[in-house]
C-alpha positions, 0 to 999 in steps of 0.5 A: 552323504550330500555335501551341500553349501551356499558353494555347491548351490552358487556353482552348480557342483557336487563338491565344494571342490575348486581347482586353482588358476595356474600360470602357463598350463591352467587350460581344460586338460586339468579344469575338465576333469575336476569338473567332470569329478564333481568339483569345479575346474578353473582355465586360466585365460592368460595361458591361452593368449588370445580370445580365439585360444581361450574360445577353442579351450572353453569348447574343448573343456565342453566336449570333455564334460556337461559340468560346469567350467570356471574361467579366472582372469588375472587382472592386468596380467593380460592383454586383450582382457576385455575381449577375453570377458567377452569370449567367456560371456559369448560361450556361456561360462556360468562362473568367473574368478578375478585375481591379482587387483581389484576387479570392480570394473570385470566383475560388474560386466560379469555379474551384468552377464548373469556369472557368478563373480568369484575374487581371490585374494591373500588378506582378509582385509581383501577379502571384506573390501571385494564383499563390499564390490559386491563378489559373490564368494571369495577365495582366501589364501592361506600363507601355506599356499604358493603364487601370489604372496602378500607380506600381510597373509595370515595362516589358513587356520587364522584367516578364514576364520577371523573372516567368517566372523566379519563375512556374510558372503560365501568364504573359499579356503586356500592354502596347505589343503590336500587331503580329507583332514584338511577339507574338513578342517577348512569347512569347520573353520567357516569355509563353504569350500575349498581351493586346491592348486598343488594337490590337483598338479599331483595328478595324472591329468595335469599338464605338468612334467611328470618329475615335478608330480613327483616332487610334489609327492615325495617333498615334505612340508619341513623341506627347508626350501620349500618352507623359504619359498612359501613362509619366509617374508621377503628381503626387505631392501628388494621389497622396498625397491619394488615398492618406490616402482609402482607409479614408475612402470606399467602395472602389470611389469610392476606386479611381476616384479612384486610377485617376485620379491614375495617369492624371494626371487629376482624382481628384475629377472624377466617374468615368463609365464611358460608351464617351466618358469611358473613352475620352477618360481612357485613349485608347491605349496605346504599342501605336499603334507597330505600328497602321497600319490599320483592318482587320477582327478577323480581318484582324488576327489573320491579319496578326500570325499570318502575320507571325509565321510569316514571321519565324520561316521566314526566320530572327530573323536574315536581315536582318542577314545580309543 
């Protein structure tokens, strides 16, 4: 079966397949594979630190695959930002995400570069303003997902279809997806394609301890831990602190320190962007309902591919028919 979207046709892929942008081990040892796969694999610029490191990375991922590669820039998050757009553009990098903030000034340069400018947001209000900064698909993150929260999020199932109805512009869906049911699902809502970043962390290439691979594995999407972490809303008295700082502290100490409160962590903890402290601030998603296994990239990517078509063959229905 040909799996064919505006996505797949945006990107250049097989599958309309996406990794997502991890803090602290986002680089090609995990983005290459997806790509190899048929996805697209995303490298995290800021995990490589300096232009030189993310120019030795995007030609590492090169020498693993002849696939398309993403890069994601996470918008004052950073330093050396414009350098790092540069060192993308000079290696011939055919698709860019921005994350985090409004990415009007990035995306322009990119889209001048002749790269497809995807943006990554947490609200369908986001989402129509980024259409409007002329993106070229967005990615929605369900309140499911892990990262970045905002008190606004709606569940993946409202979202991306509240905001097929608004968009012209290709839609992404995030959040709680990780297996074939849930792929499917997303496209029928109005998605082109999907966004994974728990399910690929369950895989044999990500560059992650192997005991989290298996808490993503055996933890279940009820854990009432895990279910703090990713639903419950923020306190609101650290909320509104943080809030009054905006204007107080540079930007990107600020949006730590956001972050956190949405994660229902300390906002004055230092904000470490090291594979451990990333980890252990946003462990998984609600995305461990569909994650039973450690595979490989490839071995996954299969399974939701075949699963998909296994379904759609048999009817939506043929269960309940018996």
């Amino acid at each position: 079966m040909e799996w064919k979207t505006r996505i797949t046709e945006m990107l250049g892929v097989q599958y309309p397949i996406i990794s997502g942008a991890y803090g602290g081990f986002g680089t090609s040892e995990i983005a290459a594979p997806v790509s190899e796969a048929g996805g697209l694999g995303l490298i995290t610029a800021h995990v490589l630190k300096t232009p030189e490191g993310l120019r030795q990375d995007i030609q590492k991922a090169k020498s693993m695959t002849d696939k398309p590669i993403g890069v994601n820039f996470s918008v004052g998050m950073f330093p050396h930002e414009d350098d790092m757009i540069e060192v993308a553009i000079e290696e011939g990098i055919t698709v860019a995400e921005t994350s985090v903030f409004k990415a009007v000034k990035q995306g322009t340069r990119l889209k001048k570069a002749g790269i497809k400018w995807i943006h990554k947001v947490a609200t369908v209000k986001h989402a129509l303003i980024a259409e409007q900064h002329g993106v070229d698909a967005v990615v929605i993150v369900g309140m499911e997902g892990t990262g970045f929260k905002s008190v606004d999020q709606l569940p993946t199932l409202i979202g991306i279809s509240w905001a097929a109805k608004q968009m012209k512009i290709p839609i992404i869906a995030a959040g709680g997806i990780s297996d074939a049911r849930t792929f499917l699902a997303a496209l029928a809502l109005g998605a082109e394609g999907v966004y994974l970043g728990t399910a690929f962390m369950a895989t044999k290439e990500c560059p992650i301890p192997d005991k989290h691979k298996e808490y993503i594995r055996d933890t279940k999407p009820d854990d009432p831990k895990l279910m703090n972490k990713v639903l419950a809303p923020p306190d609101p008295k650290d909320l509104e602190r943080v809030m009054k700082q905006r204007s107080q502290v540079p930007h990107g100490e600020w949006m730590s320190k956001l972050e956190r409160v949405l994660l229902k962590e300390d906002p004055d903890e230092k904000q470490d962007f090291e594979a451990e402290a990333v980890l252990k601030l946003a462990p998984a998603s609600l995305a461990v309902s569909g994650i039973d296994s450690i595979p490989t990239v490839k071995e996954f990517i299969d399974s939701i591919i075949q699963g998909a078509e296994d379904i759609l063959t048999k009817g939506i229905f043929a269960g309940v028919r018996g």
